[in-house]
C-alpha positions in Angstrom: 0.0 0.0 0.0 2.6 2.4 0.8 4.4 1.7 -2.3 1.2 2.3 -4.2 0.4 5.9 -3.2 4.3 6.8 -2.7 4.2 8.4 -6.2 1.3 10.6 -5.1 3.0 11.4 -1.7 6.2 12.8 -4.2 4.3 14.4 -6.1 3.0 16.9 -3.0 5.9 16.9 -1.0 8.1 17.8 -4.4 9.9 21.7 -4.0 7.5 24.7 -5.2 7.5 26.0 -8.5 10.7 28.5 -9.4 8.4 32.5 -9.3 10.6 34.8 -10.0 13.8 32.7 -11.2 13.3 30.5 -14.0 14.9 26.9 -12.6 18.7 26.0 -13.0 19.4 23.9 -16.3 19.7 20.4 -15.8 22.3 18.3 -17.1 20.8 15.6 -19.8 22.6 13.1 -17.9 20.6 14.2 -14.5 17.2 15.1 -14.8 15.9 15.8 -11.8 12.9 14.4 -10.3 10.8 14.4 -6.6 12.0 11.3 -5.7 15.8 12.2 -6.5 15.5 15.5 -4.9 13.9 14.3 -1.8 17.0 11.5 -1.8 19.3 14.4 -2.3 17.8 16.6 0.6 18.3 13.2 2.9 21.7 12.9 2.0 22.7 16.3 2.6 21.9 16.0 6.2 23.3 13.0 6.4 26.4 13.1 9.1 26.3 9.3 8.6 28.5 10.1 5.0 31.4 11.4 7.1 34.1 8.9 8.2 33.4 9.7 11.9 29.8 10.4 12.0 29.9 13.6 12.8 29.5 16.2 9.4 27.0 16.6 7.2 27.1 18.6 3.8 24.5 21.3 5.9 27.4 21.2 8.7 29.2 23.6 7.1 26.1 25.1 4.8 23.2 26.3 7.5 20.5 27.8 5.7 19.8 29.9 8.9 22.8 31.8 7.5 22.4 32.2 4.1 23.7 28.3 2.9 27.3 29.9 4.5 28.7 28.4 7.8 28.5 30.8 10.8 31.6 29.0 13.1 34.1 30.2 11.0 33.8 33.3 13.7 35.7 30.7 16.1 37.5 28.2 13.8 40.8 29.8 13.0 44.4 28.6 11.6 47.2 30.4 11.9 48.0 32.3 9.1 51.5 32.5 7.3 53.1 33.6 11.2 52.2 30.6 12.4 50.1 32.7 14.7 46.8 33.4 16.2 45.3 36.2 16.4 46.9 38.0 13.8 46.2 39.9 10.5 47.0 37.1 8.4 44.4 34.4 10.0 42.3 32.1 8.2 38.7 31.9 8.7 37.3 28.4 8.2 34.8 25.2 8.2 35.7 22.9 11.2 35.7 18.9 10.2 37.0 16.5 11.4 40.5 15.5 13.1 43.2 13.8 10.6 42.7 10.0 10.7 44.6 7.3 9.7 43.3 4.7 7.2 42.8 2.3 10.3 41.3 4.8 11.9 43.8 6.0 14.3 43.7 10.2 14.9 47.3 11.8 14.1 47.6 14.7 16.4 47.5 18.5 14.6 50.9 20.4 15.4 47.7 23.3 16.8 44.9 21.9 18.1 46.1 17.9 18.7 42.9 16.3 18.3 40.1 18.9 18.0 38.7 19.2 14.3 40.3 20.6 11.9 39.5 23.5 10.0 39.5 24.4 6.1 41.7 26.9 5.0 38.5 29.1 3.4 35.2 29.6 4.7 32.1 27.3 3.6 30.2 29.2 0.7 26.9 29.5 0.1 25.1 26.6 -1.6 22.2 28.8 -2.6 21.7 29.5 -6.3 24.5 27.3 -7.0 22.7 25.4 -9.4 23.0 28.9 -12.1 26.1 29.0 -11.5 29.0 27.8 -13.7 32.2 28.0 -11.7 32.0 26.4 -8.2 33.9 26.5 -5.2 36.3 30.0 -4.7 38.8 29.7 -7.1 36.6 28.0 -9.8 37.8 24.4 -9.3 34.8 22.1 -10.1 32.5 23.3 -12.7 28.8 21.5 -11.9 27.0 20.3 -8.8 27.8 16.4 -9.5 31.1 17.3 -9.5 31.4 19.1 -6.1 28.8 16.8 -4.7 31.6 14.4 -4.1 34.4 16.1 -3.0 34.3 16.8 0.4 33.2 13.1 1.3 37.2 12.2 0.7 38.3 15.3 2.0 40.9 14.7 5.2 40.0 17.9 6.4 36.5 18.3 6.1 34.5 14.5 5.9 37.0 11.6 5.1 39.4 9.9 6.9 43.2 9.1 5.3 42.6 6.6 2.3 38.2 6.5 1.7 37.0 5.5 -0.9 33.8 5.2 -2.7 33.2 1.2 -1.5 33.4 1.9 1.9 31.0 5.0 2.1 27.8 2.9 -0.4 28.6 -0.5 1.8 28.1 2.0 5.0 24.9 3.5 3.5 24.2 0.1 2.7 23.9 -0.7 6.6 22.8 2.4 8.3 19.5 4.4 9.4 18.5 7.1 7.5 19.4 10.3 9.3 19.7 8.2 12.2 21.3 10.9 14.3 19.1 14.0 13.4 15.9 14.7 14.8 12.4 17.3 13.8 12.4 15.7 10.4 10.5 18.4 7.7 7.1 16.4 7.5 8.0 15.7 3.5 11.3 14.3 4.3 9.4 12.3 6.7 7.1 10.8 4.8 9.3 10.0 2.1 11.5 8.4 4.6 8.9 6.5 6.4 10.6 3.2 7.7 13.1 2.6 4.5 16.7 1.7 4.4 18.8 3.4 1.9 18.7 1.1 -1.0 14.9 1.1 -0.7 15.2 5.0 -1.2 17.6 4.9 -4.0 15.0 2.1 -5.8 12.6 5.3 -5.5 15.0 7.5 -7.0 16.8 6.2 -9.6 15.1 2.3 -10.0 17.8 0.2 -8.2 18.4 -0.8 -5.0 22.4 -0.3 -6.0 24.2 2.6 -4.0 26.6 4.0 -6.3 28.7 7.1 -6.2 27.2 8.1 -9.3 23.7 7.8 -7.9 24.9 9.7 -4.4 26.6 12.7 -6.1 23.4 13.2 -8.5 20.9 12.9 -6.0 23.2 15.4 -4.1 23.1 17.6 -7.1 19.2 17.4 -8.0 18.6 18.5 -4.3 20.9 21.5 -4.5 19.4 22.3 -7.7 16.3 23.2 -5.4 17.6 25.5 -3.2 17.5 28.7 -5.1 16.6 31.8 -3.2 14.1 34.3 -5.5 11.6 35.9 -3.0 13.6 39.2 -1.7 12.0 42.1 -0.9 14.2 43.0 -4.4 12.0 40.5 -6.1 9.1 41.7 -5.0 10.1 45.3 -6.0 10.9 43.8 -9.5 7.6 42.5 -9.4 5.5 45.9 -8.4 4.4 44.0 -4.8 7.0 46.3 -3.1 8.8 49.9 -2.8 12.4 51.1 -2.0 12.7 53.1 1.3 14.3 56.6 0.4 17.5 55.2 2.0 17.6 51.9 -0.3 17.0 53.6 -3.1 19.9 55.8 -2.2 21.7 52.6 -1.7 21.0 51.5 -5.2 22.1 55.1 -7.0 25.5 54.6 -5.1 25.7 50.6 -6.0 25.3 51.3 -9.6 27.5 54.8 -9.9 31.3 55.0 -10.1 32.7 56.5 -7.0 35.4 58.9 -6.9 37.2 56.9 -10.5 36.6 53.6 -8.4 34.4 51.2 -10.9 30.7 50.7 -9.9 29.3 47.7 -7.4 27.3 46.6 -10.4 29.9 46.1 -12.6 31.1 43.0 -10.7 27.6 42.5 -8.7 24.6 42.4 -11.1 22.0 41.0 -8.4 20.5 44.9 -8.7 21.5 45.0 -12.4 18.1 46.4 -14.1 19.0 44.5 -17.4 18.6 41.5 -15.8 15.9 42.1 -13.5 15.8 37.9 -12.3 19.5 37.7 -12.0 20.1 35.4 -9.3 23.6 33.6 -10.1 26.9 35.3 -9.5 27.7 38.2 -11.8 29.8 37.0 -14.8 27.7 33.4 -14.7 24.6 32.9 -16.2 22.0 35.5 -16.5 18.6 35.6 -17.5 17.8 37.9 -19.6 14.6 38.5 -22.3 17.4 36.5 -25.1 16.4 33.3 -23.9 15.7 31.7 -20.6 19.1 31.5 -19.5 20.5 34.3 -21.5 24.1 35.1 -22.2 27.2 35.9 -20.8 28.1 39.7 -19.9 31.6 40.4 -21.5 32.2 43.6 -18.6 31.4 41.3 -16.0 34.6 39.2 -14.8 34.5 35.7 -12.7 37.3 36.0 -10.8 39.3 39.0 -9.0 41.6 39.8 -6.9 40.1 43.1 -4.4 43.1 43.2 -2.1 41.9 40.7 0.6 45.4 39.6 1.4 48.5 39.4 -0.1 48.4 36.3 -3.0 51.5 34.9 -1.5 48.9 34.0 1.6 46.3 32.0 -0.9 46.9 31.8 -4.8 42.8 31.8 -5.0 42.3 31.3 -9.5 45.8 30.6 -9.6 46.2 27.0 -8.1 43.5 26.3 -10.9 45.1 28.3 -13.7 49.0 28.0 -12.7 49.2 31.5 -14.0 50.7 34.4 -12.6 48.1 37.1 -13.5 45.6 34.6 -11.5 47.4 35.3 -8.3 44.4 36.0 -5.3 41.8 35.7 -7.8 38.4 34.6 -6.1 35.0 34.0 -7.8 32.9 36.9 -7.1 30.5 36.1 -4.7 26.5 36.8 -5.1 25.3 39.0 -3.1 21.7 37.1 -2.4 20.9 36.7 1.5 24.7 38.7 1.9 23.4 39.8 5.0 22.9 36.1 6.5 26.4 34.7 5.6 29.0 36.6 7.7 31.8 36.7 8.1 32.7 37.7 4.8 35.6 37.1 1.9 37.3 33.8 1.3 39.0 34.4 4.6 36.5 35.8 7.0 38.1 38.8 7.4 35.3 40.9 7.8 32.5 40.2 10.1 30.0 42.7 10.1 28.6 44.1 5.7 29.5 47.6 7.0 33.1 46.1 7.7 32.7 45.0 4.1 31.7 48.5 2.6 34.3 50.2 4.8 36.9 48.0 3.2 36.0 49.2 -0.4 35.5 52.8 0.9 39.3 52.4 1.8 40.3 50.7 -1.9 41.1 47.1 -0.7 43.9 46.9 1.8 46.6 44.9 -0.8 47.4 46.1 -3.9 49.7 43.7 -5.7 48.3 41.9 -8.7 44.8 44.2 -7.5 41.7 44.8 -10.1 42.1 47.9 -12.0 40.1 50.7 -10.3 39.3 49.7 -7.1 40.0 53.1 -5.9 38.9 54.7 -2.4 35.8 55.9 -2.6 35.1 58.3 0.0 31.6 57.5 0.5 30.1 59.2 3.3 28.9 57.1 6.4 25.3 58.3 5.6 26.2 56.7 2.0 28.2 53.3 3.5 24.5 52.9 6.1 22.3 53.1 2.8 24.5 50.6 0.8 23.8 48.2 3.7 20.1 48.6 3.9 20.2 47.8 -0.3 22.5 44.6 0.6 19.6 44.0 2.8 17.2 43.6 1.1 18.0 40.8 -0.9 17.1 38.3 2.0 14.9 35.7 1.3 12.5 35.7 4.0 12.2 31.1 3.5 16.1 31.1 4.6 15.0 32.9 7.9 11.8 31.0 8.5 13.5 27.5 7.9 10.6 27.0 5.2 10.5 24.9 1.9 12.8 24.7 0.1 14.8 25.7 2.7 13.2 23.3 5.9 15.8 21.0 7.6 16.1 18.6 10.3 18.5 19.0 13.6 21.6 17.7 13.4 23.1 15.6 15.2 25.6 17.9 16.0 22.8 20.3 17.3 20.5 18.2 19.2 22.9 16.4 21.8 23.4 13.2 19.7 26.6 13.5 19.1 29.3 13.9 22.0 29.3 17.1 23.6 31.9 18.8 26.2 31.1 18.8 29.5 33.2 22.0 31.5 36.8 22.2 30.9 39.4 20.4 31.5 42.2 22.2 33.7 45.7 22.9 33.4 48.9 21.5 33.6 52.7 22.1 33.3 51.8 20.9 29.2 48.7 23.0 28.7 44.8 22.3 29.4 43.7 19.0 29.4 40.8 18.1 26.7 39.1 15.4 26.1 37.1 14.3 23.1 35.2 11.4 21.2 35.9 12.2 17.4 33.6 9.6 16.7 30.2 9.7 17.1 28.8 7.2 19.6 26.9 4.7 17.2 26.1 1.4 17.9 28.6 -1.2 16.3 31.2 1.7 15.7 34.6 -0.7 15.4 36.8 2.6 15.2 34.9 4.3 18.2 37.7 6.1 21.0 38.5 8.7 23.6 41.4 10.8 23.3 43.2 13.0 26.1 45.6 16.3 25.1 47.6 18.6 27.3 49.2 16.2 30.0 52.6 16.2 30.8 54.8 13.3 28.9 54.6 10.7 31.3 52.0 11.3 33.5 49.7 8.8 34.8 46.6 8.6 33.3 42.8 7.0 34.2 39.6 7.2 32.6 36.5 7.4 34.4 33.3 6.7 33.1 29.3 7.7 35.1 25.5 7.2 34.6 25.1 11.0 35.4 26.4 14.2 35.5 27.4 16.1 38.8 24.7 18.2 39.6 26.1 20.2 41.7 30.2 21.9 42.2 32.6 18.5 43.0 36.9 18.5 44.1 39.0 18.5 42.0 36.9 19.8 39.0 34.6 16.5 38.6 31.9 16.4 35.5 30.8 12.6 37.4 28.1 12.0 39.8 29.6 9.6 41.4 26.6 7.5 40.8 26.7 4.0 41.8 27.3 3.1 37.7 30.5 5.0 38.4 34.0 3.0 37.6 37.3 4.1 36.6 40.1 2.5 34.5 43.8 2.7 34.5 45.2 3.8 30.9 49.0 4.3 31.6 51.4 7.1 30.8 50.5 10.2 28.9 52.1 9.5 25.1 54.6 11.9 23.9 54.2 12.7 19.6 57.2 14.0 17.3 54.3 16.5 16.0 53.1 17.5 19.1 56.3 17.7 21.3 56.1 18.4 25.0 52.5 17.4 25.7 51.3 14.1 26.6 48.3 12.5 25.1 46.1 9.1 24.6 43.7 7.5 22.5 42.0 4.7 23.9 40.2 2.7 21.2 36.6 2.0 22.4 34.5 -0.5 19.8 31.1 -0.3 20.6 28.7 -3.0 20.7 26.1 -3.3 18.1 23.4 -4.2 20.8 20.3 -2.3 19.7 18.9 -2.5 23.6 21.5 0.0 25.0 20.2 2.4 22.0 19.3 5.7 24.3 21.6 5.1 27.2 23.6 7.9 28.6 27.0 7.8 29.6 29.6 10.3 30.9 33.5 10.2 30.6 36.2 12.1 32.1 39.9 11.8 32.3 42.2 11.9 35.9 45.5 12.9 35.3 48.1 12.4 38.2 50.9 14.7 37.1 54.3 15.3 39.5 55.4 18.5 37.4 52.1 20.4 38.9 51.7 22.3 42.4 48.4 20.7 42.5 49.4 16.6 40.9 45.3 15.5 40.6 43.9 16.9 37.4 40.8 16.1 35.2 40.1 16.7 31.7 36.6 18.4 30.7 34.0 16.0 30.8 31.8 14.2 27.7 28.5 13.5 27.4 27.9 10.5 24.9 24.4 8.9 24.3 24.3 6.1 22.3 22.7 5.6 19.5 
């Protein structure tokens, strides 16, 4: 029966109609369809692709911000110093740690075990499928392409040495969204009680998990998520006005300033001769020639503003190995610009009148810079009226969470996945921190708890509770002391050639695949006894780790 009305249920639950965008062009060789988009949306939620569990393509693209990732606020590497907090840092997309084929964590020179961060922000996935050149320096070209990449990535989803048997034999095996929670009622339904290759017989007619099936399915879904309902749109549309200060804003986007060239001429999202434009200026456009129109030949792909120095990031070079590419980036859309700080391929800038103050200024390096990005002296009546244009090219569904933008919790968001309990404190090596790279599913062969920041040799334990303290405990314990309390002896803090000087562990853990303890709660913390310390008794933050 279900099988029998599931093309009906598609049918509804498929993403509205395109209103004031006409819909991205489909490859021949991946036409979408409900069922494929609807497998695609599951997928991209899916932290079950990542090698540990833990990352999901809408990790590091949140819809609540614009299809950008808002942590690169916090997740920083050193820049070319070698230091943080400086000038030169880079703004990124935290992962996951760097793990050995066997699954065994090698310790980062920074941040030992902690996740590791991209080198450039996450951009937006919105309106990607318009556009022609993907990623910041142009390297992939279309969605099935890019769909794939990050799933082998050591930084971002794959351990050392994935491949594509190992991630369709897991899908093979696992849950859908198993670890995310407040399903959207569509992707509910079209879940229902299925197992993946019953949802890719739906989508593409065979039961077979393939990576050609999973990167198109990714694809057809992002094809969906195109954002054409601004308060711009509607002003396109005669359902809306300007405010006397964004129409000010728009004079000033589409003028020359002081010899510097106009916004437009590398941003066409207000351009009136292509009053639909959604994709990035210099991509496609849709204009009344067709319904995907041509290209511009004034407006330019790639650029280099003065971000940073080139020596710092090549940007279009590393894809061009030419010099007159050096710190090229795509230029960016400016739809929902006000959802996706921080800004650039760095995150340099946190705030859009940060943004506008940086072109007021003329960029702030100017070797191998675009001609005519000049200061502008733009008054700060003029830089306030810029901003309130920018804003108004929100798409009010991004906000709301609403379709095609719904989306489940994440694992990462709803307590599923292992979460820091207080911090750990300090010793002669620095602070001691614990964490569970992996997350804690049942039957997880590779499953561990790691310990950095001890002094090389110290002694080591790890203790494990039913509860939480619930109230201040010596010695800075996260453990009730409950009778389900026990502790184990793990022996001396390990010393690394890449981290020298601190003392670490990583206790491999392989969880049981016993469905019954599905739901139970567990606490761990480490005890450290270290002799180089005034005070020897130490203990790591604690974790919280519910099975699942």
């Amino acid at each position: 029966m279900l099988r029998a009305i599931a093309p009906i249920v598609l049918s509804a639950a498929a993403v509205v109609a395109q209103t004031n965008f006409p819909p991205p062009p489909q490859p021949a060789s991946n036409p979408s369809t409900p069922a494929k988009e609807l497998l695609g949306m599951a997928l991209f939620f899916e932290e079950q692709l990542s090698s540990t569990n833990t990352v999901a393509c809408a990790t590091c693209h949140d819809f609540a911000h614009g299809g950008a990732d808002p942590r690169t606020n916090a997740a920083i590497n050193a820049g070319a110093d070698q230091i943080r907090g400086t000038a030169d840092d880079q703004r990124g997309s935290p992962g996951i740690p760097l793990i050995w084929g066997n699954g065994e964590l090698l310790p980062h020179p920074a941040h030992v075990f902690k996740p590791n961060v991209t080198t450039r922000r996450a951009p937006t996935v919105v309106n990607t499928g318009y556009h022609k050149s993907l990623m910041y320096d142009g390297s992939k070209t279309n969605l099935e392409d890019l769909a794939g990449a990050p799933l082998f990535n050591p930084v971002e989803m794959g351990r050392s040495g994935r491949t594509w048997s190992e991630i369709t034999s897991k899908l093979s095996s696992v849950r859908p969204l198993a670890l995310a929670s407040n399903l959207p009622q569509r992707l509910q339904t079209f879940l229902g009680s299925n197992n993946y290759p019953a949802l890719f017989q739906q989508a593409f007619g065979t039961t077979q998990i393939s990576s050609t099936n999973i990167t198109q399915a990714l694809a057809a879904y992002m094809r969906t998520l195109n954002s054409d309902q601004s308060k711009w749109d509607r002003v396109q549309n005669g359902q809306a006005t300007l405010t006397a200060q964004e129409q000010l804003g728009l004079t000033l986007f589409n003028a020359p300033a002081n010899g510097a060239t106009s916004c437009n001429t590398c941003h066409g999202d207000f351009d009136a001769r292509t009053l639909t434009e959604g994709p990035v200026a210099g991509q496609m456009t849709m204009t009344t020639s067709g319904p995907y129109g041509s290209f511009f030949p004034t407006r330019l792909e790639f650029h280099n503003v003065g971000v940073r120095p080139p020596s710092e990031d090549v940007g279009r070079a590393g894809v061009t190995l030419t010099a007159a590419d050096q710190g090229k980036f795509r230029v960016a859309s400016l739809r929902n610009v006000a959802l996706t700080a921080p800004y650039f391929h760095n995150g340099g800038m946190a705030t859009l009148g940060d943004v506008i103050e940086f072109y007021n200024r003329g960029g702030d390096f100017h070797v191998n810079q675009a001609a005519n990005l000049f200061p502008r002296n733009y008054t700060s009546v003029e830089k306030d009226a810029i901003v309130a244009l920018l804003n108004t090219l929100t798409d009010p569904r991004l906000v709301a969470g609403t379709q095609p933008f719904d989306r489940p919790t994440l694992g990462s968001q709803n307590g599923n996945i292992v979460t820091p309990v207080g911090t750990g404190q300090t010793t002669s090596a620095g602070e001691l921190v614990a964490t569970a790279p992996y997350a804690p599913v049942l039957g997880e062969q590779l499953f561990r708890i790691t310990l950095s920041g001890a002094a090389p040799g110290s002694l080591t334990w790890l203790m494990w509770d039913t509860a939480a303290a619930s109230t201040t405990m010596p010695y800075n314990l996260q453990l009730a002391l409950s009778p389900g309390f026990q502790i184990f002896g793990m022996g001396l803090a390990q010393t690394n050639w890449i981290v020298p000087g601190v003392g670490m562990q990583q206790i491999p853990m392989p969880l049981p695949n016993q469905p019954a303890l599905a739901g139970a709660e567990l606490y761990a913390q480490w005890l450290v006894f270290d002799v180089t310390s005034a005070n020897p008794i130490l203990t790591s933050n604690g974790l919280r780790l519910e099975l699942q």
